[in-house]
C-alpha positions in Angstrom: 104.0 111.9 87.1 107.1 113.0 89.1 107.6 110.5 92.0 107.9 112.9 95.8 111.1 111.8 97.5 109.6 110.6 100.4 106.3 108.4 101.1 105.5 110.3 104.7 106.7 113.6 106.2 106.1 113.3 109.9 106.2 116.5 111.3 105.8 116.9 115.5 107.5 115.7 119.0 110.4 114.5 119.6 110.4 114.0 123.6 112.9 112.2 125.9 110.8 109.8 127.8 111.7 109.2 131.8 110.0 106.4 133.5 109.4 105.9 136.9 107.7 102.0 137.4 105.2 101.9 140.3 103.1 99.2 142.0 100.4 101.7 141.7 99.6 105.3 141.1 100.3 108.2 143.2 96.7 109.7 144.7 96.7 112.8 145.4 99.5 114.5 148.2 100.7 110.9 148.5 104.4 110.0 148.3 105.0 106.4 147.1 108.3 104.6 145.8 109.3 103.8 142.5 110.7 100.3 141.8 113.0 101.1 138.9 113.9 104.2 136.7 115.1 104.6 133.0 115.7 106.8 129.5 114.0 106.1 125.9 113.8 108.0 123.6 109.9 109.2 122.2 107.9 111.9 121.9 104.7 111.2 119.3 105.9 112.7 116.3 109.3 110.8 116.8 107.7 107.3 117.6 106.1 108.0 114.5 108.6 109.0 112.3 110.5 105.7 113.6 107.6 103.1 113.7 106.9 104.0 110.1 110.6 103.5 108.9 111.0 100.2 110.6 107.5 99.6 108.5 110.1 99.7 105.6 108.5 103.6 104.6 110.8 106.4 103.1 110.4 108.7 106.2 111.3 112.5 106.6 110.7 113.7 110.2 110.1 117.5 110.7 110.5 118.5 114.6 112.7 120.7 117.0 115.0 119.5 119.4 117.6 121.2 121.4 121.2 121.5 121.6 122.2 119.2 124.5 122.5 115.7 125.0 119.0 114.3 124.9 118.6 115.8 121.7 121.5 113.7 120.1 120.0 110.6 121.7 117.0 110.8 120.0 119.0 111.7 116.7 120.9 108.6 116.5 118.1 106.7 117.2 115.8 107.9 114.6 119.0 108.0 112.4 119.4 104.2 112.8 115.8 103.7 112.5 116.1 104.8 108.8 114.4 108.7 109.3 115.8 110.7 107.2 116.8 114.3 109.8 116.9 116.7 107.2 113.8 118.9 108.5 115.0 118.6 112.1 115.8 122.0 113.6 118.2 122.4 116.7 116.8 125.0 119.3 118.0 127.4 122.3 115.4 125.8 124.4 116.1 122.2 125.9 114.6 119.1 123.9 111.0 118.0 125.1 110.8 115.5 128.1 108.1 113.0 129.3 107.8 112.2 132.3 105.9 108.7 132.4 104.6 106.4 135.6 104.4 102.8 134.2 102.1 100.6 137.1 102.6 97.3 137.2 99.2 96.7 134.9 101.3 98.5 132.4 99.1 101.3 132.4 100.7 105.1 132.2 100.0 108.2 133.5 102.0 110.7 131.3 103.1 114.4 131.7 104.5 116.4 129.2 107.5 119.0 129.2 107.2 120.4 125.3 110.6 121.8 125.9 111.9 122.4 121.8 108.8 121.3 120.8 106.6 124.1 121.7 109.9 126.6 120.7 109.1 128.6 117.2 109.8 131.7 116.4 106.3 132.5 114.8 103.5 130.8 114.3 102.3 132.3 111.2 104.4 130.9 108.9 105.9 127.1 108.4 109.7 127.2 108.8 111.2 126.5 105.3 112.4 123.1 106.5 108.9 122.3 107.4 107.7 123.4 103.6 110.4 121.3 102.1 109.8 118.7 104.0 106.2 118.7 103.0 106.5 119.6 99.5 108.6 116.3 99.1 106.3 113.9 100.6 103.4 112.0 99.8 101.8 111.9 102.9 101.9 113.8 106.5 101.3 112.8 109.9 100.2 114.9 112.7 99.7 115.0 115.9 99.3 117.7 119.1 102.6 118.0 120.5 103.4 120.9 118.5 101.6 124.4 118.0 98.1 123.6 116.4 98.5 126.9 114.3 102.0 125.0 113.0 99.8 122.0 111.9 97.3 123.8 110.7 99.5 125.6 108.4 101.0 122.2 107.3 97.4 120.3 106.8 96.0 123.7 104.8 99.4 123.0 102.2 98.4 119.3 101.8 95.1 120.1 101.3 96.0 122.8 98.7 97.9 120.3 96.7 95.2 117.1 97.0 97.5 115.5 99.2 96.0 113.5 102.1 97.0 114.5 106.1 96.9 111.9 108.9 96.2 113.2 112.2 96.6 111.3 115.7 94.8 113.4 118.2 97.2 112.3 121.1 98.8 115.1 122.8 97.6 118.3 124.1 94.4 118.6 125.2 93.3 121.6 123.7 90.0 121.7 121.2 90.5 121.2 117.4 90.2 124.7 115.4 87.4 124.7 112.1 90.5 125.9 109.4 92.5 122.8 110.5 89.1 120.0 110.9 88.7 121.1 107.4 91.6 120.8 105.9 92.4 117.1 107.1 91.7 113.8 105.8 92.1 111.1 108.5 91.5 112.6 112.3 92.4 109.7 114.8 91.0 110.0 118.3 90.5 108.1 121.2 87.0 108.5 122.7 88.5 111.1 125.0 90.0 113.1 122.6 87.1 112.3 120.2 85.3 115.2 122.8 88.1 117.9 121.2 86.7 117.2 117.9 83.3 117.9 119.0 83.8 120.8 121.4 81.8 118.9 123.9 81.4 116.6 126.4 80.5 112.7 125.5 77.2 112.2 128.1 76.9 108.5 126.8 74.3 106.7 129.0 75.7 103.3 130.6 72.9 100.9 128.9 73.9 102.7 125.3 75.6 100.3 122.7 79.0 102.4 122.7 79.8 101.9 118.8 76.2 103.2 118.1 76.3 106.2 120.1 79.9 106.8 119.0 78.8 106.7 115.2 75.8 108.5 115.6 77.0 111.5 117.4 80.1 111.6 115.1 77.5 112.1 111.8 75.5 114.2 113.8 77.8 116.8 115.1 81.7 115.7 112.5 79.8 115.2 109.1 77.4 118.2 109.3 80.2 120.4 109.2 83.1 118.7 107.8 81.2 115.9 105.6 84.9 114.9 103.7 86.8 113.6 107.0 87.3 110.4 107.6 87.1 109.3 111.5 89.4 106.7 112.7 88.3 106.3 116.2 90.9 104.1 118.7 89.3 102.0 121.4 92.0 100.6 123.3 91.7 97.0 124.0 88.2 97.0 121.8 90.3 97.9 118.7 89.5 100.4 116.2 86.3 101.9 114.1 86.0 103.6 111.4 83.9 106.2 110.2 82.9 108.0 107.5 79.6 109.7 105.6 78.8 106.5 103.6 80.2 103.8 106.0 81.7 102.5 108.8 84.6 99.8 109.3 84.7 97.4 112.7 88.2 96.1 113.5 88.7 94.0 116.9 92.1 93.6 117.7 94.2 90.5 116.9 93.8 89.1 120.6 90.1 89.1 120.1 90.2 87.6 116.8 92.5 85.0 118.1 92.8 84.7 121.9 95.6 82.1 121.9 98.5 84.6 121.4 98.7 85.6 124.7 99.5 81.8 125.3 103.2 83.3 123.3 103.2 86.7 124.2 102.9 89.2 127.6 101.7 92.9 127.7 104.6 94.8 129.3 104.1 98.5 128.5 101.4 100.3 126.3 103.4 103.3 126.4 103.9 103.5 122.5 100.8 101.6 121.4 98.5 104.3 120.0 101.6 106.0 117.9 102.4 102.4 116.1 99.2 101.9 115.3 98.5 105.2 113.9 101.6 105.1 111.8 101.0 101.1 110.7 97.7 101.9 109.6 98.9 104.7 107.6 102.0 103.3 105.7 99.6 99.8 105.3 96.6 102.5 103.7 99.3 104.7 101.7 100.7 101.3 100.0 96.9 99.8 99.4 96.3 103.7 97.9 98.9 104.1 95.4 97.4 100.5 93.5 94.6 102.6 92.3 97.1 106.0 91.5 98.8 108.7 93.0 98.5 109.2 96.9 95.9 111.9 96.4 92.7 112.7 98.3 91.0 112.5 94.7 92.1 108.9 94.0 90.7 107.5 97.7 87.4 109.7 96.2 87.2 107.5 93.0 87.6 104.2 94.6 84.2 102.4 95.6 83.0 101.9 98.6 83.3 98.1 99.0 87.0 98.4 97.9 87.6 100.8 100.8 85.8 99.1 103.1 89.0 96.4 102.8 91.7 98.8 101.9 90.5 100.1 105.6 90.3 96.9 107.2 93.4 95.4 105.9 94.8 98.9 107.3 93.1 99.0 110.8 94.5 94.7 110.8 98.1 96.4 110.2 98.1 98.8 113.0 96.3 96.5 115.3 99.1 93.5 114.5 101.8 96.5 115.3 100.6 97.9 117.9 99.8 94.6 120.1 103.8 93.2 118.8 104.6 96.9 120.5 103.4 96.5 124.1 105.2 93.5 124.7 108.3 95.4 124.8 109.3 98.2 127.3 109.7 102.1 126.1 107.8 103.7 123.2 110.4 104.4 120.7 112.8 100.9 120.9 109.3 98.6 121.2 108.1 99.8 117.4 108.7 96.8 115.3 110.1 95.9 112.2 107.5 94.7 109.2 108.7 91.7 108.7 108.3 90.9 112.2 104.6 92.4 111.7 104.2 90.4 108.4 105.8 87.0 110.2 102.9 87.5 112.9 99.6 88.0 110.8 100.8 85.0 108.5 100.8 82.9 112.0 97.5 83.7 113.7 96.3 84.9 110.7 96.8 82.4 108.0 
């Protein structure tokens, strides 16, 4: 079987990131003082495209920036990252910006200028370095920075060729349409954006076990109409669960599993933290896939369910691992880490 030239496409964001760090947040008509001000490079889809490179993954990144400055930041960064640029289109519009307030918890509080990102000239087709881009690759990533009708469009061609599409829910808040739902594989939301899937509120009463409630609704109102996707719900400093028709998979995070590693390490910044583990799970479940065959949506059908349940896990570990080694470094984009700094940690605390 012909191998694709890349392992992921990444198709979405590419943002310039501004931060403003606070001693608290803003309320309402107050004016307060920031302590300290600075540029990184992000945007979801980028931080992406560059946490799965440094993860040692053949990356192509499809995006839009524009023709100014920022724009060539962010290319020489994903450049020297190891993301291949080919599917990146240059706009009349100026590249996407986020504006970011860091506290000095480091919490965020995050607005988006989609700039570039939300710049196409229809909607109703993919732009041919989009379907390149995809028809290369093994694997795509998605997330909502961009058009949903442009993801949909790229989630509908996986689906049509048994390839398997990834999509982080992060981004705009806007509810999640039946053609693309159905045409996805892995849909990962936090328990906010979880509420986009269902087209409803979450009315979770305060003496209900959380994992329960968040299991049961998802079969009750996710499986009954699209019985094929695979959940992978993120619960911040709980870790991750994940959740499917036949089962579920419970992962804490590595500083629950093993408390004394914030003896060696501080939480700076958690700006970042949902992207790298979205993109380390992935790369860890598309390298645990191909042992059993191609990286098809039909080969994760024919494995059973006991071998998925650790193909997940091992997976969930992964992202977990990253995503903890990335908020103890400041900005989204330079804070990703390397695998073998990711492989050097697990083999540590987690002999």
């Amino acid at each position: 079987m012909q191998q694709s030239q890349y392992q992921i496409c990444v198709l979405g964001s590419a943002n310039s990131d501004h931060f403003l760090e606070v001693e608290n947040f803003p309320k309402e008509g107050e004016t307060i003082a920031s302590k300290k001000s600075y540029l990184k490079n992000g945007g979801k889809g980028a931080n992406q495209a560059v946490a799965s490179a440094l993860l040692n993954s053949k990356i192509i990144f499809a995006g839009q920036i524009g023709k100014d400055e920022l724009g060539q930041l962010l290319m020489k960064e994903m450049t020297l990252a190891g993301v291949d640029l080919g599917a990146l289109r240059k706009v009349d519009e100026q590249t996407g910006q986020a504006i970011i307030l860091l506290n000095n918890k480091g919490e965020n509080l995050i607005i988006i200028v989609a700039g570039a990102n939300g710049f196409y000239d229809t909607l109703d087709i993919l732009p041919l370095e989009y379907q390149q881009a995809i028809e290369q690759s093994d694997l795509l990533q998605l997330q909502m920075e961009v058009p949903q009708s442009i993801n949909i469009l790229a989630a509908k061609y996986m689906a049509q060729n048994d390839k398997i599409t990834v999509l982080d829910c992060g981004g705009k808040a806007e509810k999640l349409k039946s053609d693309f739902l159905e045409n996805l594989t892995i849909v990962s939301p936090n328990e906010t954006e979880l509420e986009r899937i269902l087209g409803e509120d979450l009315n979770m009463d305060a003496d209900q076990n959380a994992e329960e409630f968040l299991s049961k609704t998802i079969h009750e109102k996710v499986f009954t109409r699209f019985p094929d996707l695979i959940v992978l719900l993120k619960l911040g400093s709980n870790g991750s669960m994940l959740v499917t028709k036949q089962f579920n998979v419970r992962c804490q995070t590595v500083t629950q599993l093993n408390p004394s590693i914030l003896e060696d390490y501080k939480i700076v910044d958690t700006v970042g933290a949902g992207d790298c583990f979205t993109s380390a799970f992935t790369v860890s479940f598309y390298r645990s896939l191909i042992e059993f065959g191609p990286a098809k949506i039909s080969t994760l059908r024919k494995i059973d369910i006991e071998t998925q349940k650790k193909l997940f896990y091992k997976a969930m570990h992964f992202g977990s691992a990253s995503a903890f080694l990335c908020i103890t470094k400041h900005g989204a984009m330079p804070s990703m880490p390397k695998f073998e700094t990711v492989d050097s940690f697990i083999k540590k605390y987690f002999p």
